[in-house]
GUKOLKE-497856 format. One line per 4 residues: number of its first residue (from 1); their letters; for each residue x, y, z of C-alpha. Coordinates in Angstrom, 3 decimals. Layout:
% GUKOLKE-497856
NUM> A> X,Y,Z ~ ...
This chain:
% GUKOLKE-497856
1> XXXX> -32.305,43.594,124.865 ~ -35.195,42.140,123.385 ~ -36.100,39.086,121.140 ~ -36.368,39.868,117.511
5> XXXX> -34.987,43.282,118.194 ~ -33.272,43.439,115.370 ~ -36.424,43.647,113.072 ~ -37.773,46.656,112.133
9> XXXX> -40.958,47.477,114.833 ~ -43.707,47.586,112.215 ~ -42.575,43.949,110.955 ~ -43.015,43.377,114.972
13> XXXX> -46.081,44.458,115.289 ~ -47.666,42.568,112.529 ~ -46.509,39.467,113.601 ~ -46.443,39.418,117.198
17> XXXX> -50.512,39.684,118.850 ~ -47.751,40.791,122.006 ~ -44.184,42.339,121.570 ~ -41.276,40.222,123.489
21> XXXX> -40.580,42.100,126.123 ~ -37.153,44.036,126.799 ~ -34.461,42.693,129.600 ~ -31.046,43.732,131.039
25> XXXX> -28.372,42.005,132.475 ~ -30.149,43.535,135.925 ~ -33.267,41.596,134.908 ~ -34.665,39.222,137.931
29> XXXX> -33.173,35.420,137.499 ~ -36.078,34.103,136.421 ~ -37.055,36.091,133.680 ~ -33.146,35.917,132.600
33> XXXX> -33.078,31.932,132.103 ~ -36.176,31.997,130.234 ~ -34.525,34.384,128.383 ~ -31.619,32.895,127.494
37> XXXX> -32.886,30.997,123.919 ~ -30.323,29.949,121.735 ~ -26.734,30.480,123.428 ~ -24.197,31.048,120.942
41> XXXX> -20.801,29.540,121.885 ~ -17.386,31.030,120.563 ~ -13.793,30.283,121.165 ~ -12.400,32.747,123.351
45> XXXX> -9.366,33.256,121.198 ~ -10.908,34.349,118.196 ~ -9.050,37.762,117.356 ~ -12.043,39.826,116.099
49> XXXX> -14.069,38.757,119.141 ~ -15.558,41.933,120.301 ~ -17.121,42.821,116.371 ~ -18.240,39.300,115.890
53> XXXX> -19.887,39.646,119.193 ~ -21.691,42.894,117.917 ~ -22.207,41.427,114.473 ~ -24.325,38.732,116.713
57> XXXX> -26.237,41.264,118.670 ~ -27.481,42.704,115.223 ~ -28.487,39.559,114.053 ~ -30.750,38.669,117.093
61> XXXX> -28.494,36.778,119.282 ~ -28.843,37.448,122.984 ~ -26.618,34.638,124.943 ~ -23.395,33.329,123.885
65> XXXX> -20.674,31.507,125.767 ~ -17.014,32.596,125.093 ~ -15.216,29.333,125.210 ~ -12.190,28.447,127.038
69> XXXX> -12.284,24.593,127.625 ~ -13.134,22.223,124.754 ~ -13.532,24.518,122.078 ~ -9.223,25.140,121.963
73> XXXX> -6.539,23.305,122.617 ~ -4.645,23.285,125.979 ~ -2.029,25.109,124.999 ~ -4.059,28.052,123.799
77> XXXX> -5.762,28.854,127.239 ~ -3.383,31.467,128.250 ~ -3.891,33.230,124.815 ~ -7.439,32.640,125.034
81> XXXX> -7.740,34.414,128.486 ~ -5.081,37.221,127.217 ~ -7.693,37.534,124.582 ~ -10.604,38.161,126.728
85> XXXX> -9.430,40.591,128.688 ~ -8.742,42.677,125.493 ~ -11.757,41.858,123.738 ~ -13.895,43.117,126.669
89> XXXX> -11.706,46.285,126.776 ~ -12.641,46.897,123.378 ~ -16.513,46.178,123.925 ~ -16.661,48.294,126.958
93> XXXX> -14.627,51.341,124.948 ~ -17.958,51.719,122.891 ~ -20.747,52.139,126.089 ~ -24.379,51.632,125.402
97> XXXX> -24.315,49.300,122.461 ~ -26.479,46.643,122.856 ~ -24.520,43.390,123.753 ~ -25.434,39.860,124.967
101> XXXX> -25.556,38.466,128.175 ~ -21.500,37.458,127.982 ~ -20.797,33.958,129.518 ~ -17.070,32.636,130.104
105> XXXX> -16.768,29.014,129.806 ~ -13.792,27.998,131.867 ~ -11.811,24.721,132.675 ~ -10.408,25.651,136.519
109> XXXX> -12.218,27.384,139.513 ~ -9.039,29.401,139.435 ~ -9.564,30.992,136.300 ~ -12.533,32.616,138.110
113> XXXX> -11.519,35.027,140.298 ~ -8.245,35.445,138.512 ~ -10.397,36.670,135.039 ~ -12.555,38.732,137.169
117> XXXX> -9.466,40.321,138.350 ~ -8.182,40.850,135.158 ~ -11.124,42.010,133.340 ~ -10.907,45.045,135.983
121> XXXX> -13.505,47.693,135.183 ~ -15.188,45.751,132.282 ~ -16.664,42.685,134.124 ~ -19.585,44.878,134.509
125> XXXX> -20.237,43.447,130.938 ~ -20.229,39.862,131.773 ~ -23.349,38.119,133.177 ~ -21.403,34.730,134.508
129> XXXX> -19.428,31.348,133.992 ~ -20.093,27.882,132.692 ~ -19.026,25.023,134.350 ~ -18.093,22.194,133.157
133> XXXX> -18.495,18.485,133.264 ~ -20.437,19.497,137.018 ~ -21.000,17.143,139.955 ~ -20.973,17.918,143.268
137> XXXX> -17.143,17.102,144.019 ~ -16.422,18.691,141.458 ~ -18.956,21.762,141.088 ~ -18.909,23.175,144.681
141> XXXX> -15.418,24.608,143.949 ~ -16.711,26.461,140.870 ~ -19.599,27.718,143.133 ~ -16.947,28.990,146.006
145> XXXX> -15.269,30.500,143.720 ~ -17.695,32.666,141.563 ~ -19.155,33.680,145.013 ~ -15.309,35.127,146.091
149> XXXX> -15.314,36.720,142.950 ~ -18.892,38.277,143.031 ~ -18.061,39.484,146.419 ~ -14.895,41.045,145.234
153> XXXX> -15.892,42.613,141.978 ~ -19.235,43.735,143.469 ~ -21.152,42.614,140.363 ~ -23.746,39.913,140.170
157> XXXX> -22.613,36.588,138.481 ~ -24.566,33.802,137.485 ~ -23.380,30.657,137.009 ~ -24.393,27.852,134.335
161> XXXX> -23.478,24.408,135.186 ~ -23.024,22.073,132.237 ~ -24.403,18.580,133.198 ~ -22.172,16.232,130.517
165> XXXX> -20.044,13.690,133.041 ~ -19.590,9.744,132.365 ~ -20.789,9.797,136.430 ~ -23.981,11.186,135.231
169> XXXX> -24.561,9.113,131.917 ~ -23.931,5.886,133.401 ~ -26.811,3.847,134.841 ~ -25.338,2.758,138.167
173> XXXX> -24.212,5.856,139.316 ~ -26.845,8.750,137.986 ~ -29.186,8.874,140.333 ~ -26.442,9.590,143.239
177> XXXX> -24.935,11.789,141.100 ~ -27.954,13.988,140.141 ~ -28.592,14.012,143.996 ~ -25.282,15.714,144.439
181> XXXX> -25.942,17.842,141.732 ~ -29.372,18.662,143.395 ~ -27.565,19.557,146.786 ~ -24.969,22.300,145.398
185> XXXX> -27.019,23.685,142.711 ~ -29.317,24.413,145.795 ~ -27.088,25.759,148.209 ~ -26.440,28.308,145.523
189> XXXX> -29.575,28.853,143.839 ~ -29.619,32.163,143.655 ~ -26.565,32.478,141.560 ~ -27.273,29.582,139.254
193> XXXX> -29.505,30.659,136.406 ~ -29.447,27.558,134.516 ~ -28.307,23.906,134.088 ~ -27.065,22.508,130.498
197> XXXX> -27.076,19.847,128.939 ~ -23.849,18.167,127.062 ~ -25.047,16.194,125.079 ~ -21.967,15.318,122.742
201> XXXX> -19.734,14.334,125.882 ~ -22.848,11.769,126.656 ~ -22.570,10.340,123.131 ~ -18.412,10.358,123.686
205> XXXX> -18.856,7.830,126.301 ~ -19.818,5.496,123.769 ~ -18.287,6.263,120.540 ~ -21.704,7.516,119.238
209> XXXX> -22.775,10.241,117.156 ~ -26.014,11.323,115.961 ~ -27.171,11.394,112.499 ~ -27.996,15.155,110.469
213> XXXX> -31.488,13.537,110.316 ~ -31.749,11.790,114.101 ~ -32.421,14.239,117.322 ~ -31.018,13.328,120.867
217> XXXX> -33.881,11.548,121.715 ~ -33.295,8.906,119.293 ~ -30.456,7.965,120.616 ~ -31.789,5.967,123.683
221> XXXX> -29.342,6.188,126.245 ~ -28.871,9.700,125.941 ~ -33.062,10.329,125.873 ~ -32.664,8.342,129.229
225> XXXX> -30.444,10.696,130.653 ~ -32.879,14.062,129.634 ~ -35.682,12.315,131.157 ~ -33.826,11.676,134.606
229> XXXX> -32.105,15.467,134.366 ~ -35.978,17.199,133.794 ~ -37.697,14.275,136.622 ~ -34.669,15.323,139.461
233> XXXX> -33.795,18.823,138.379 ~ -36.383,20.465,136.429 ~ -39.455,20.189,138.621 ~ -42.220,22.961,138.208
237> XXXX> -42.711,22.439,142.046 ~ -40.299,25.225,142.877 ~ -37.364,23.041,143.574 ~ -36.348,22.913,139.712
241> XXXX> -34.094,25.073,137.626 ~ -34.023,26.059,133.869 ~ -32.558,22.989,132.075 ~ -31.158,24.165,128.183
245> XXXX> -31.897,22.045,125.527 ~ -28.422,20.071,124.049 ~ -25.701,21.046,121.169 ~ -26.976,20.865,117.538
249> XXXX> -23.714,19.734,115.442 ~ -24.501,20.115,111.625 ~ -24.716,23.457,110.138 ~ -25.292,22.486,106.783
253> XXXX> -27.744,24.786,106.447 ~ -27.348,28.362,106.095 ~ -29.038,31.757,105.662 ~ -27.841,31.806,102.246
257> XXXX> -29.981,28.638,101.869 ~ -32.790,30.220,103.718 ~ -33.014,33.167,101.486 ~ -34.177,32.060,97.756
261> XXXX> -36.877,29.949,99.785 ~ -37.845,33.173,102.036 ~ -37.651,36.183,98.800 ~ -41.567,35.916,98.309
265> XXXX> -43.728,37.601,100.992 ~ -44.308,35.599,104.290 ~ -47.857,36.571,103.831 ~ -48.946,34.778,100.177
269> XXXX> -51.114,32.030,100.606 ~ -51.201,28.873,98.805 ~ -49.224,27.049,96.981 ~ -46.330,29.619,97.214
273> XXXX> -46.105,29.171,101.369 ~ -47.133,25.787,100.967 ~ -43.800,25.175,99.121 ~ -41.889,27.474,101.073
277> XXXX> -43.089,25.738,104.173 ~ -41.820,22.334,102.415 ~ -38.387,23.550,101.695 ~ -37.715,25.032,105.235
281> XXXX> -38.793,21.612,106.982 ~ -36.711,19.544,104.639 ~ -33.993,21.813,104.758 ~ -34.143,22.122,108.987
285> XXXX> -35.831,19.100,109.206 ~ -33.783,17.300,112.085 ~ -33.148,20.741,113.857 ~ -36.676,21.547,114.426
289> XXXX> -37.649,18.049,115.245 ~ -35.043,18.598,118.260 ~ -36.137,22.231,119.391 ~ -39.677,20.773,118.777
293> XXXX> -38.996,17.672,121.438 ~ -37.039,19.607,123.957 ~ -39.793,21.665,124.852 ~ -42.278,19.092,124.370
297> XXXX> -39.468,17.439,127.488 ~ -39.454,20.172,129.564 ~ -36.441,22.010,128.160 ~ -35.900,25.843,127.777
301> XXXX> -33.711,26.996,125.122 ~ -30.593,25.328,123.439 ~ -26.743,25.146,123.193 ~ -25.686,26.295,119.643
305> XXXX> -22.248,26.490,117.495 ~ -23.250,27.994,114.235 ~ -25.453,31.456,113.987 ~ -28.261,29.215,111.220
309> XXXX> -29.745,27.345,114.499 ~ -30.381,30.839,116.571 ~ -33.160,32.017,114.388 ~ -35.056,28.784,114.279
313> XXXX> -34.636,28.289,118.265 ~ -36.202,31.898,119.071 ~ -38.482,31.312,116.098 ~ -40.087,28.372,118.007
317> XXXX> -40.121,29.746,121.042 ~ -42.611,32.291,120.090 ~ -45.881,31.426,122.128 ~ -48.398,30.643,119.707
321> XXXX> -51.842,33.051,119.780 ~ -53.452,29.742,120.790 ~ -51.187,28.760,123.751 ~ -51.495,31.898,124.913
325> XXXX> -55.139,31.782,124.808 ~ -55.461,28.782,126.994 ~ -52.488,30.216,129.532 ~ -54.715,33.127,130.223
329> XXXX> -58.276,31.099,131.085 ~ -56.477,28.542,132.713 ~ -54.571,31.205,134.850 ~ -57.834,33.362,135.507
333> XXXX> -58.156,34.216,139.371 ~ -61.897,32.804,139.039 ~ -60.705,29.680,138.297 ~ -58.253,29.083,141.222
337> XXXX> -60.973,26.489,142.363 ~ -60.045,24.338,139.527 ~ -62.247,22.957,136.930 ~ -62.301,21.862,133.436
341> XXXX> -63.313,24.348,130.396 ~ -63.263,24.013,126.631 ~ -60.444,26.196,124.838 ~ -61.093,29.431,123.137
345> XXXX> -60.027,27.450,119.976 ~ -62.472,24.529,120.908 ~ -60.271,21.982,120.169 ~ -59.227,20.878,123.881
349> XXXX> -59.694,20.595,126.950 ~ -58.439,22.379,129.449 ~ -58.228,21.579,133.152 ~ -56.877,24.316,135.518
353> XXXX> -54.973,22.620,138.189 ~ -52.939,20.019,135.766 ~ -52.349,22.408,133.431 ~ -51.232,25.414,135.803
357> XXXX> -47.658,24.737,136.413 ~ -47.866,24.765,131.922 ~ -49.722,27.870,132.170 ~ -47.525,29.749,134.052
361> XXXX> -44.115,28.557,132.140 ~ -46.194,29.692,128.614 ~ -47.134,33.012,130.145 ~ -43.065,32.938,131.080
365> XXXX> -42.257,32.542,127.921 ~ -44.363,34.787,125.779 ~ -43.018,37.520,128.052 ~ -39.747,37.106,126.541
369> XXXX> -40.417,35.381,123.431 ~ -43.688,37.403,122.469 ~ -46.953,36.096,121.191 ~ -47.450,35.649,117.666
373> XXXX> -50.218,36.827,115.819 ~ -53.230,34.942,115.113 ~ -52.410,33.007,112.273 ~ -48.979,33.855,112.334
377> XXXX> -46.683,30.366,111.781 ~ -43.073,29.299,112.750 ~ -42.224,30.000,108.959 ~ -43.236,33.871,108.854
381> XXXX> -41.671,34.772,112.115 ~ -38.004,32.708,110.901 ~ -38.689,34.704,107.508 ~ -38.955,38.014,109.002
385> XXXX> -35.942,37.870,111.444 ~ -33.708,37.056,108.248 ~ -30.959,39.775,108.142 ~ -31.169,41.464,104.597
389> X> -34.581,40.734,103.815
């Protein structure tokens, strides 16, 4: 797998100043949750599961969640694990396409070990489970139980905790509750590759929703929550773990909108990308405000219902040609001492020690993402990874 795979290589290579680089489901942890970008979530009892999974892979997607908790109804779980179990039968009966990392979202610790079981031979195509609603009390089952499973299957399983409970969103009780979140999340560390965010369950609580043209971080007592999530969870210290960015809800917008906007070459200049840039921003415009301010907040990819947001999440994760610039001289072994130097672009300063914990997440992220090409913007690299263009 590799981001913007799906493009043809000599598009890649005029955009990108350095190619994403290629991962497996083997891949070290780390390198994994960066990875991740926008996670595609499906109900698990979709019937044509297995080709819309492909159909996904082709169009650039390299996460998704198949969804057995909110996503159906309660009476539809038993079809919806009945359904997995063939859809992965069908998947695995066509070896070495190139799939996604497969999540199961599940609503029990039981279903764990009981779907490994009956996925048999084929788990070896799954990369983990997603827990919800997680605290400790109610997390460290789901943690037992994917390590019983991973023990009995013999294949590594990664777990993705979904921090969305009432215990977490309301004032008096957060902070002990992200403590107990803190203390099972690291007992298993090593199998948890990242922590997300649920964002609509927060908003629940209160009988809010978000406007197409508001982000999450309008809405102030769901920022609140972010900002205590990325100050207990997401440190750069070491202690911290990948935190996903939350659910975007409207999907207005579509490719078929995208198109007519995108039919002239990403590479005119004036008025013509001027205008196309217009269009795309007022067309995406609360979207990329969100993707914009959960990296500018410390979070690393982003929950996603509806294929339109997967472009413009990988899209703006590309490391910029300047970023990448000032990762590398901050990250230079001369200046370990520390130190403060103008940037290559001139435009900033840049002083090593505050700025190496950055550093080291950009250089993180361009190895997955890539590095565009001097010059290169957001709107060339969503352009280019526009099936049928």
């Amino acid at each position: 797998m590799r981001h913007f795979g799906h493009i043809a290589p000599e598009v890649r290579e005029r955009l990108f100043h350095r190619q994403p680089g290629e991962f497996t489901t083997g891949s070290p942890a780390r390198l994994l949750s960066a990875a991740l970008g926008a996670t595609l979530y499906s109900p698990a009892t979709r019937p044509q599961l297995a080709a819309d999974i492909r159909k996904q892979a082709a169009r650039g997607v390299v996460s998704m969640v198949l969804c057995l908790e909110d996503s159906i109804n309660d009476e539809d779980v038993p079809h919806g694990e009945d359904n997995l179990v063939r859809q992965f039968a069908d998947l695995d009966a066509h070896p070495g396409e190139d799939l996604p990392l497969l999540f199961i979202r599940v609503r029990t610790p039981q279903q764990i070990p009981d779907l490994v079981r009956r996925l048999g031979p084929t788990v070896r195509l799954l990369s983990g489970f997603v827990f919800p609603k997680f605290t400790e009390e109610r997390g460290i089952p789901f943690l037992e139980a994917l390590a019983v499973a991973e023990a009995d299957c013999g294949h590594r399983l990664f777990a993705m905790p979904v921090l969305e409970s009432p215990e977490l969103l309301y004032r008096e009780s957060r902070v002990e509750t992200l403590e107990g979140i803190f203390r099972s999340v690291d007992k298993y560390r090593d199998r948890v590759l990242a922590l997300r965010l649920g964002v609509t369950d927060f908003c629940s609580s209160y009988g809010l929703r978000r406007a197409p043209d508001m982000t999450a971080y309008d809405v102030q007592i769901v920022a609140s929550v972010i900002a205590d999530v990325v100050n207990m969870l997401g440190r750069a210290d070491g202690t911290g773990f990948t935190v996903t960015g939350p659910v975007w809800e409207y999907f207005r917008v579509s490719e078929r909108m995208f198109k007519p906007m995108l039919r002239t070459s990403p590479f005119l200049e004036g008025q013509a990308v001027e205008l196309r840039e217009r269009l795309i921003e007022h067309a995406m415009d609360g979207l990329l405000r969100e993707i914009t301010l959960d990296q500018a907040n410390g979070l690393l990819g982003k929950t996603c219902i509806h294929p339109s947001h997967v472009l413009p999440v990988h899209a703006l994760s590309v490391v910029s040609h300047e970023e990448y610039s000032d990762a590398q001289d901050i990250l230079r072994p001369e200046r370990d001492g520390g130190g403060v130097l103008r940037s290559a672009y001139t435009n900033k300063m840049n002083e090593v020690k505050p700025h190496r914990a950055w550093a080291e997440r950009t250089l993180l992220r361009a190895e997955v993402f890539g590095v565009a090409g001097e010059g290169v913007s957001f709107v060339e690299l969503l352009a280019a990874g526009i099936p049928g263009r």
